[in-house]
C-alpha positions as CSV (number, residue, x, y, z in Angstrom):
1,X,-186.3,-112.1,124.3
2,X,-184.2,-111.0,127.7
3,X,-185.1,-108.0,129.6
4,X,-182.4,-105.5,130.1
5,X,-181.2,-107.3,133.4
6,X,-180.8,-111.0,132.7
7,X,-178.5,-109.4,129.6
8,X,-177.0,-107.5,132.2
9,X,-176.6,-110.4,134.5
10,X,-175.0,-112.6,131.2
11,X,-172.6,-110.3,130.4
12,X,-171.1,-110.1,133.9
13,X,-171.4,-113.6,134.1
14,X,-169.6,-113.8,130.8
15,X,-166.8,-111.4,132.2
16,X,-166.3,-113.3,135.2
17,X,-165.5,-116.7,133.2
18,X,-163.2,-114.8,130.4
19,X,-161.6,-113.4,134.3
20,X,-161.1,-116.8,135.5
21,X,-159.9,-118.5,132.2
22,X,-157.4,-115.4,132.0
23,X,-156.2,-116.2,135.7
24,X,-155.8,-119.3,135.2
25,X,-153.7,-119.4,132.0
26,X,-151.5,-116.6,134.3
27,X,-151.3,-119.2,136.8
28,X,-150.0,-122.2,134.9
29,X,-147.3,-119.8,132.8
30,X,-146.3,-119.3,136.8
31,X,-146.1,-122.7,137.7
32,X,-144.2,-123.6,134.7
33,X,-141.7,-120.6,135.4
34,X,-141.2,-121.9,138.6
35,X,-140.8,-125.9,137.5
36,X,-137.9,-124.7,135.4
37,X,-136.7,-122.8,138.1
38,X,-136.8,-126.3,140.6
39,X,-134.9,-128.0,137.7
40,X,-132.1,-125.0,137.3
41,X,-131.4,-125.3,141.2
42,X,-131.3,-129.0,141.1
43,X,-128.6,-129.6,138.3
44,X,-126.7,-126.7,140.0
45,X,-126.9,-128.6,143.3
46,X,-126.6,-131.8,142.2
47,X,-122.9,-130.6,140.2
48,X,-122.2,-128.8,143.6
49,X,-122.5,-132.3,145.7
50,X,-120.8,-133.7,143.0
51,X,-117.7,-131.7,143.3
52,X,-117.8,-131.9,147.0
53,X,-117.8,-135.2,147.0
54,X,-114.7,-135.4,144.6
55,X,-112.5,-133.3,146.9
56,X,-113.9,-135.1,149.6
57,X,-112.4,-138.2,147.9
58,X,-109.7,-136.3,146.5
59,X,-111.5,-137.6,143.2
60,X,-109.4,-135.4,140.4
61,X,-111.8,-133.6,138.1
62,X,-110.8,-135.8,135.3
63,X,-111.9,-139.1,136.8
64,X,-115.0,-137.5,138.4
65,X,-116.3,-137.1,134.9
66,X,-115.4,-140.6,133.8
67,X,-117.2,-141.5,137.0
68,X,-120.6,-139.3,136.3
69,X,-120.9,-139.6,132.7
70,X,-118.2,-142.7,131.2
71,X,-117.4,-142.5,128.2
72,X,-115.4,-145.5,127.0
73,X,-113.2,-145.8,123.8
74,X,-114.9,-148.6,121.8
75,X,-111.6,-150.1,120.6
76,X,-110.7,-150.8,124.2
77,X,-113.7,-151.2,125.9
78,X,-114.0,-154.7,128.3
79,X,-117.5,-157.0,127.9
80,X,-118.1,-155.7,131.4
81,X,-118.2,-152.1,130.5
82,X,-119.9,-152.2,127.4
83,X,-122.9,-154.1,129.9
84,X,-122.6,-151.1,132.1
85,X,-124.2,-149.0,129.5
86,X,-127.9,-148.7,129.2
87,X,-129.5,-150.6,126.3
88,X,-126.5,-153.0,126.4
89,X,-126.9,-156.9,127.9
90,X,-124.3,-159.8,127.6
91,X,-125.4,-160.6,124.1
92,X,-124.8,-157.7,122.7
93,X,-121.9,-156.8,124.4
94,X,-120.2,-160.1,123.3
95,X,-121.1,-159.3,119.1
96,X,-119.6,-156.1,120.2
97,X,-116.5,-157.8,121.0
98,X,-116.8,-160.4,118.7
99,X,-117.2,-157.5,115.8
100,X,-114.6,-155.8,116.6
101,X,-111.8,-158.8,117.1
102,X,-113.4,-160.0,114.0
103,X,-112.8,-156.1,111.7
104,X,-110.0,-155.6,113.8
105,X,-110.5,-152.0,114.9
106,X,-113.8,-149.7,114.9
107,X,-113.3,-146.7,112.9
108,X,-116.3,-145.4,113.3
109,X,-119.5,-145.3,116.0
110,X,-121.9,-145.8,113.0
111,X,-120.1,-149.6,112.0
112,X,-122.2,-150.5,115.1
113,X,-125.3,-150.5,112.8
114,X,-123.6,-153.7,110.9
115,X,-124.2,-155.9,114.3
116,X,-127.4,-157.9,115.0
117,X,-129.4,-155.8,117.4
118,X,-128.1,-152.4,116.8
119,X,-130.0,-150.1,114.7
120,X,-130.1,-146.4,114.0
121,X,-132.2,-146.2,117.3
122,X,-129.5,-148.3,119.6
123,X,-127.0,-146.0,118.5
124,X,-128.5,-143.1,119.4
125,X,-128.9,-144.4,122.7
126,X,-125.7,-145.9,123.2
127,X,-123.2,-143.5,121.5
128,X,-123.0,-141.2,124.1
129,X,-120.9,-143.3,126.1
130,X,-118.8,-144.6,123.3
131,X,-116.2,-142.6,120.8
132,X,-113.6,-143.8,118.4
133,X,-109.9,-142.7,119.8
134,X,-108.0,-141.1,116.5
């Protein structure tokens, strides 16, 4: 069917694609490597700037935290912070408020599942900004 040398010729030709698929897969483990590497040096220089900038400001560690990541009680929260948060708008920030005047204090994150337009999604969203003071 095929002389000795177009079997020869297949086989190298095989050798050279299994090569190049081998290469390549070595290749894309590198770039990964070096993606998570880029992201490693950027949250490291991003919290460097950070805490530059707060001694630049003479921004106390404390507040710089609030500043970067707020996290606002929700028994005290105003209308205009709760709109500051992603996933909130004035409508929901005022059944927020309206909830809690009407239950008189939150005790818990999950009670936010009780008002019109939060569900189990929402509050995985929003919660991370939000805690209950004991």
């Amino acid at each position: 069917m095929f002389s000795n040398r177009e079997k020869l010729f297949i086989f190298a030709l095989t050798i050279s694609l299994l090569i190049a698929v081998f290469l390549n897969i070595v290749k894309n483990a590198q770039v990964k490597n070096n993606i998570n590497k880029v992201e490693s040096i950027t949250t490291y220089i991003d919290k460097q700037f950070d805490s530059i900038s707060a001694r630049i400001l003479n921004i106390p560690d404390s507040e710089l935290k609030q500043l970067i990541n707020p996290e606002y009680d929700i028994n005290l929260i105003t209308r205009d912070e709760l709109e500051s948060i992603p996933g909130i708008g004035p409508v929901l920030a005022k059944r927020i408020i309206d909830y809690r005047n009407k239950t008189g204090k939150i005790s818990n994150l999950e009670e936010l599942v009780n008002i019109k337009g939060i569900g189990k999604k929402k509050l995985v969203k929003i919660q991370k900004f939000l805690y209950v003071k004991k």
